[in-house]
C-alpha positions as CSV (number, residue, x, y, z in Angstrom):
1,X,0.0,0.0,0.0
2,X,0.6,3.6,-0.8
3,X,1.0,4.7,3.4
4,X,3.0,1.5,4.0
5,X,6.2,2.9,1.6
6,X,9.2,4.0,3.3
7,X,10.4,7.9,2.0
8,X,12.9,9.2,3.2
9,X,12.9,13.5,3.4
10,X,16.1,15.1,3.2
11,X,16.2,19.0,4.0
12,X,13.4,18.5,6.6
13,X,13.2,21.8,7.9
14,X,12.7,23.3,4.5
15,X,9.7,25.2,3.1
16,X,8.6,22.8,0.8
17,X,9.5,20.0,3.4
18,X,7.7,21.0,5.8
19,X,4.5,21.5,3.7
20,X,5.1,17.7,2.5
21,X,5.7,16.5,5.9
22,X,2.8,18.3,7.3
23,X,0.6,16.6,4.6
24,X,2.3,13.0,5.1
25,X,1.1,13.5,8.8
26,X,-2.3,14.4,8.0
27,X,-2.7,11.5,5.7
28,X,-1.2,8.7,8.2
29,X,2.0,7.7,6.5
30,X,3.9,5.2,8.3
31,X,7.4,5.1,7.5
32,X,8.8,8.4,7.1
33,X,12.3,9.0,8.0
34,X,13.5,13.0,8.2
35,X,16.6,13.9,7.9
36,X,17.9,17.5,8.5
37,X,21.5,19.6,9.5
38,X,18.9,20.0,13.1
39,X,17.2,17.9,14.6
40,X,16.2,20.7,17.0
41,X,14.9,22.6,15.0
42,X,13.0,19.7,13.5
43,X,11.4,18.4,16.5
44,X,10.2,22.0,17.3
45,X,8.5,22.2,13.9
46,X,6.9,18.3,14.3
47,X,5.7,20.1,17.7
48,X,4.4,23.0,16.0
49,X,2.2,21.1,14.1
50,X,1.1,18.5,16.8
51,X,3.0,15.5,14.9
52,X,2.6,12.4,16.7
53,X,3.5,10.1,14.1
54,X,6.7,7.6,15.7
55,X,8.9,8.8,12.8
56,X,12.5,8.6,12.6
57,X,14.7,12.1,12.8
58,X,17.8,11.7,11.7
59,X,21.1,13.6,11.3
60,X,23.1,13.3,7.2
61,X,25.9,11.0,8.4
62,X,23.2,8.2,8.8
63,X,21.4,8.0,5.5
64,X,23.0,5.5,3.9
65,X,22.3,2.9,7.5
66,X,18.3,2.2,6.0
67,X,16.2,0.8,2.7
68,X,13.6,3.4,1.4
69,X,11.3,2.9,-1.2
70,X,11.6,6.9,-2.3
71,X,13.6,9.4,-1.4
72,X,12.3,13.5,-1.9
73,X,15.4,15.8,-2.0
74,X,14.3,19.2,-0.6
75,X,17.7,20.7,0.7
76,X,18.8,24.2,-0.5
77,X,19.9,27.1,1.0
78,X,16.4,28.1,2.4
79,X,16.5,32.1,1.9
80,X,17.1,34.6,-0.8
81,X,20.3,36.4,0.9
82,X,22.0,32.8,1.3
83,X,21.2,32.2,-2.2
84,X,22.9,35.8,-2.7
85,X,26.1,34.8,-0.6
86,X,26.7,31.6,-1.6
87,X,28.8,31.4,-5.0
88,X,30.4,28.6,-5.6
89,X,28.7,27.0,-2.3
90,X,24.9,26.8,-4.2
91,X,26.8,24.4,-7.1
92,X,28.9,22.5,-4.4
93,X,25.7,22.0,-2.1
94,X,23.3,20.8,-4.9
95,X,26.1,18.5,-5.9
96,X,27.1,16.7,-2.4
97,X,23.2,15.8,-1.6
98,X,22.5,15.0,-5.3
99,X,25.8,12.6,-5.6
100,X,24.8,10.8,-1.9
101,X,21.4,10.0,-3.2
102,X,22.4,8.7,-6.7
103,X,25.3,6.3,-4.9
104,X,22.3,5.2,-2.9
105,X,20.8,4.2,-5.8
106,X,23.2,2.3,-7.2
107,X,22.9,-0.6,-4.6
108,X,18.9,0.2,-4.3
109,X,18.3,0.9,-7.9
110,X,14.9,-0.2,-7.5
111,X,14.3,3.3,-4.8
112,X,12.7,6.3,-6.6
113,X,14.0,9.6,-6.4
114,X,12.1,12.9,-6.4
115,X,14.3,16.5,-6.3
116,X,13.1,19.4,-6.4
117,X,14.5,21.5,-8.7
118,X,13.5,25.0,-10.1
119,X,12.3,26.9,-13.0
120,X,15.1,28.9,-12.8
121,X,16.4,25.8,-15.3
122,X,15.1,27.3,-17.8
123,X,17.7,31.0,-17.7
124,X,16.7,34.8,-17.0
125,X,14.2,35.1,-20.2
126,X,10.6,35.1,-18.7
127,X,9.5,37.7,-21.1
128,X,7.0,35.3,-22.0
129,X,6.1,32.2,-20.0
130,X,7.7,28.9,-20.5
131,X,6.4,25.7,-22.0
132,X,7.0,22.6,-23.5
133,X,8.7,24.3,-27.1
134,X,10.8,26.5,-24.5
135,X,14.7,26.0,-24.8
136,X,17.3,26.7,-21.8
137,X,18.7,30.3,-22.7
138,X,21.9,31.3,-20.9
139,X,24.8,33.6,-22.0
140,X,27.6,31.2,-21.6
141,X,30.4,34.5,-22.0
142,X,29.3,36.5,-19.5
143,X,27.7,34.1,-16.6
144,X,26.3,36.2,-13.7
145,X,26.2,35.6,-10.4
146,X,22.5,35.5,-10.8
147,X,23.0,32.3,-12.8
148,X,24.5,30.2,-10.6
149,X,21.4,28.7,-8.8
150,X,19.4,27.6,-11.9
151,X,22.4,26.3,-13.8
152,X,23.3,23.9,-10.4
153,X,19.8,22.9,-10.8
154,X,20.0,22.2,-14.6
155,X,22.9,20.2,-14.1
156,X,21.6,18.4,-11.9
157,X,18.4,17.5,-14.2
158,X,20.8,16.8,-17.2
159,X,23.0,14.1,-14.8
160,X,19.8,12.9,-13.8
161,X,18.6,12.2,-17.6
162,X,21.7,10.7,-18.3
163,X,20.9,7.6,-15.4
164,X,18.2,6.5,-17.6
165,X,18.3,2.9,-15.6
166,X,17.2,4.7,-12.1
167,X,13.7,5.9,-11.1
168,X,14.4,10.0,-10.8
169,X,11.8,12.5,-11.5
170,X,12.6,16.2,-11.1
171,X,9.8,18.8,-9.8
172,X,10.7,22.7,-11.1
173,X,8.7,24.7,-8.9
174,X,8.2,28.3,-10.2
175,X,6.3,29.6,-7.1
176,X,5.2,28.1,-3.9
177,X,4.0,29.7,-0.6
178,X,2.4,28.3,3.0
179,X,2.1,29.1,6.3
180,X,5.1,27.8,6.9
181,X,7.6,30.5,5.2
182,X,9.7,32.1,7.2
183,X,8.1,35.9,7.0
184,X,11.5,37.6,7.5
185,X,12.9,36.1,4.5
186,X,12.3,39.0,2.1
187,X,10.3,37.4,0.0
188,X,7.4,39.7,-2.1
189,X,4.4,37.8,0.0
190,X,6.6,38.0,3.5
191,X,6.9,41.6,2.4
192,X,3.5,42.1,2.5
193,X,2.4,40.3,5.4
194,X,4.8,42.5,7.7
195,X,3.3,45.4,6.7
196,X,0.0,44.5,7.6
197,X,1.4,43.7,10.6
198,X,3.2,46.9,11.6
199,X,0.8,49.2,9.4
200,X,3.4,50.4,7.1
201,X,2.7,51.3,3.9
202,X,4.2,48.6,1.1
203,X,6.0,50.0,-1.8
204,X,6.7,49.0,-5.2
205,X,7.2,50.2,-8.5
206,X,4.8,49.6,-11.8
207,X,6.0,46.6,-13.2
208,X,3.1,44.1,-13.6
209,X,4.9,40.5,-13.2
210,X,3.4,37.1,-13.4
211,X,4.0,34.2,-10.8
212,X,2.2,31.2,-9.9
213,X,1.9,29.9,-6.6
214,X,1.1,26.2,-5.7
215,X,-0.5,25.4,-2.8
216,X,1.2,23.2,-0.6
217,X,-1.8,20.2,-1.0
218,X,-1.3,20.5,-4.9
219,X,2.3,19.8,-4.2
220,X,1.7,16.7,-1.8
221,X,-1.2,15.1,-4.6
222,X,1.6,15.6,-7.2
223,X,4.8,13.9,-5.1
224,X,1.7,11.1,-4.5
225,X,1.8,10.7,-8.2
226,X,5.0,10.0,-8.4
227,X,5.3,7.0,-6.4
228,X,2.3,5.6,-7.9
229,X,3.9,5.8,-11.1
230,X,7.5,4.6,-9.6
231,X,9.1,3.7,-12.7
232,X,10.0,7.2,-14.4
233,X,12.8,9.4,-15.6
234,X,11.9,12.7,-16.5
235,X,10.8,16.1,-15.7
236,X,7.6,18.1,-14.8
237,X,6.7,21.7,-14.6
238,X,4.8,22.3,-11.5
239,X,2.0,24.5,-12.2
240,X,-1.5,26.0,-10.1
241,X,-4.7,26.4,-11.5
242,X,-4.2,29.7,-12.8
243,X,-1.5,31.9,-12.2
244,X,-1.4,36.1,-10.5
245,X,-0.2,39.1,-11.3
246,X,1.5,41.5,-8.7
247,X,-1.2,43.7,-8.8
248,X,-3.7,41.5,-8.9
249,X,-1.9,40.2,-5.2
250,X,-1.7,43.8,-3.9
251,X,-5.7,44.5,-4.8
252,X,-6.6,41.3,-2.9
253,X,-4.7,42.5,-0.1
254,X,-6.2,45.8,0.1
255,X,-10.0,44.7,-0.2
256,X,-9.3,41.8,2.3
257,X,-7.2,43.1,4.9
258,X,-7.1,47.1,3.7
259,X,-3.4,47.3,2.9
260,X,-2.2,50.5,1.7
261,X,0.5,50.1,-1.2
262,X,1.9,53.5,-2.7
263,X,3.6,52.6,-6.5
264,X,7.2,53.9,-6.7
265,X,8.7,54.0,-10.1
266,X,12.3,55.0,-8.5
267,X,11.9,52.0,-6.0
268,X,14.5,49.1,-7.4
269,X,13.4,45.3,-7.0
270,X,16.1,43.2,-6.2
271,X,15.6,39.2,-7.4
272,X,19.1,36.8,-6.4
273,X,18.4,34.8,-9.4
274,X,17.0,38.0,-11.5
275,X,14.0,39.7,-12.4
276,X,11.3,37.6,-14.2
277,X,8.6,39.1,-15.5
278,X,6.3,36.3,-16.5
279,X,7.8,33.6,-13.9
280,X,5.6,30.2,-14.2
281,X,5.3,27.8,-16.8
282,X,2.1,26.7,-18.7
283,X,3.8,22.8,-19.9
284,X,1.1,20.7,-18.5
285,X,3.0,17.8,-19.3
286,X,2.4,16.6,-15.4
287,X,-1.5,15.5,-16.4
288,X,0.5,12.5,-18.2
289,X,1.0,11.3,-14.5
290,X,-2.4,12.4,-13.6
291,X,-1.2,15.0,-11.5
292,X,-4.6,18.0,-11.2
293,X,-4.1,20.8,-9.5
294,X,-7.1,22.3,-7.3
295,X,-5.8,25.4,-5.8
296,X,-5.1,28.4,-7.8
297,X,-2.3,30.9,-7.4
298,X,-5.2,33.1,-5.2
299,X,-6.5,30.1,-3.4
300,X,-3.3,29.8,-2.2
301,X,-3.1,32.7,-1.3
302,X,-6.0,33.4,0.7
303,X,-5.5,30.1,2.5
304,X,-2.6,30.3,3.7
305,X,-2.3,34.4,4.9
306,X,-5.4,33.7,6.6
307,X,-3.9,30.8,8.6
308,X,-0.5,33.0,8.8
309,X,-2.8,36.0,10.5
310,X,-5.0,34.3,12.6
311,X,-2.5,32.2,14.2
312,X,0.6,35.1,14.4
């Protein structure tokens, strides 16, 4: 059965991790094993949402010690200024997890493999959205900082295609938000949040981007997916419902919780990995594994702030 398969989470105390694991709970999966760099940290988030499942919590140095049936690769670097530090640290990160999970699969070749990588594979052009025609664009002579996290990730998918004999599927995510982001991370939605919070007014300048947000359930249903399917190589865009723009975010949160925004052409918007204006991908290439999404980019939204506010 479904619940009886052993997974193993790496980067447990993640965004997206924690979203999974909060799901996995809720649906009464056994056999989950979580490993993260703190196991602190960890138990205070299992706490946090009243986990009583008898999993196993687990430092690195002990993954190899136990058989899972799938393994879900959600380590990173968590926030936006890491991201911005980390140079040659975001390539040599991506590579040490990604290389310890593929030597596990050479003795357990049989153990499916989900990471998580990003649409950032794709390179800095979003002046239209990406889909299943779209080509990787990057400017090989003059490689930008900017660059560095979606080309790790692309690397990673390419090394992945390449091991046609294991089970690895690779998840971009273009957007994603819950109520379990970190608010001070300086993302655009933890942005906005704080200000309702402390009254101040929210500024930004008139460019209209896109973005798509999945909901944290749409993520779980589609990881589900996977290990129904189990033997696979390939790739998915991760997509919601329907997609936002910015101002169709900051009108929400002014007629739902009367936050006043004041447009600043001077002010500068500062993205690690670049600006994007039409960040999300319309490949629906995912239905193939019967993957359906049920939240919009709004839905999401709306769910989660509410939750984030009521509970602050």
């Amino acid at each position: 059965m479904l619940k009886n398969k052993k997974i193993a989470i790496l980067g447990a105390t993640s965004h997206i991790a924690k979203g999974l694991i909060y799901n996995f709970s809720k649906s009464r999966y056994k056999n989950i094993f979580l490993f993260a760099r703190s196991l602190t940290r960890l138990q205070y988030f299992l706490s946090e949402i009243n986990c009583k499942n008898k999993w196993a919590k687990k430092n690195f140095n002990e993954f190899k010690n136990y058989n899972y049936d799938v393994i879900i690769n959600c380590v990173g670097l968590g926030t936006p200024s890491k991201v911005k530090d980390a140079g040659y640290d975001i390539f040599s990160l991506t590579e040490k997890f990604d290389n310890m999970i593929i030597e596990y699969l050479v003795n357990r070749p049989k153990t499916l493999y989900i990471n998580f990588s990003s649409g950032a594979v794709y390179g800095s052009d979003f002046a239209s959205p990406v889909n299943n025609s779209t080509f990787s664009k990057w400017n090989i002579n003059n490689i930008k900082e900017s660059d560095y996290y979606g080309m790790a990730k692309l690397n990673s998918e390419a090394k992945h295609r390449a091991l046609k004999k294991f089970n690895i599927v690779d998840l971009r995510v273009f957007g994603y938000f819950s109520r379990f982001m970190d608010i001070d991370m300086n993302y655009f939605l933890g942005e906005i949040i704080l200000c309702l919070k402390s009254g101040k007014v929210f500024e930004t300048n008139g460019r209209n981007i896109t973005r798509d947000f999945i909901h944290p359930t749409d993520i779980f249903l589609l990881v589900e997916k996977c290990i129904l399917k189990r033997k696979i190589n390939d790739a998915f865009d991760v997509y919601s419902k329907k997609p936002i723009t910015k101002f169709e975010i900051l009108n929400f949160f002014k007629k739902k919780y009367k936050l006043k925004y004041l447009i600043k052409e001077s002010k500068k918007i500062i993205s690690v990995t670049g600006i994007k204006d039409n960040y999300f991908s319309l490949s629906r290439k995912a239905k193939e594994i019967g993957y359906k999404s049920y939240f919009s980019s709004l839905d999401c939204i709306s769910m989660e702030t509410n939750y984030i506010l009521e509970n602050w």
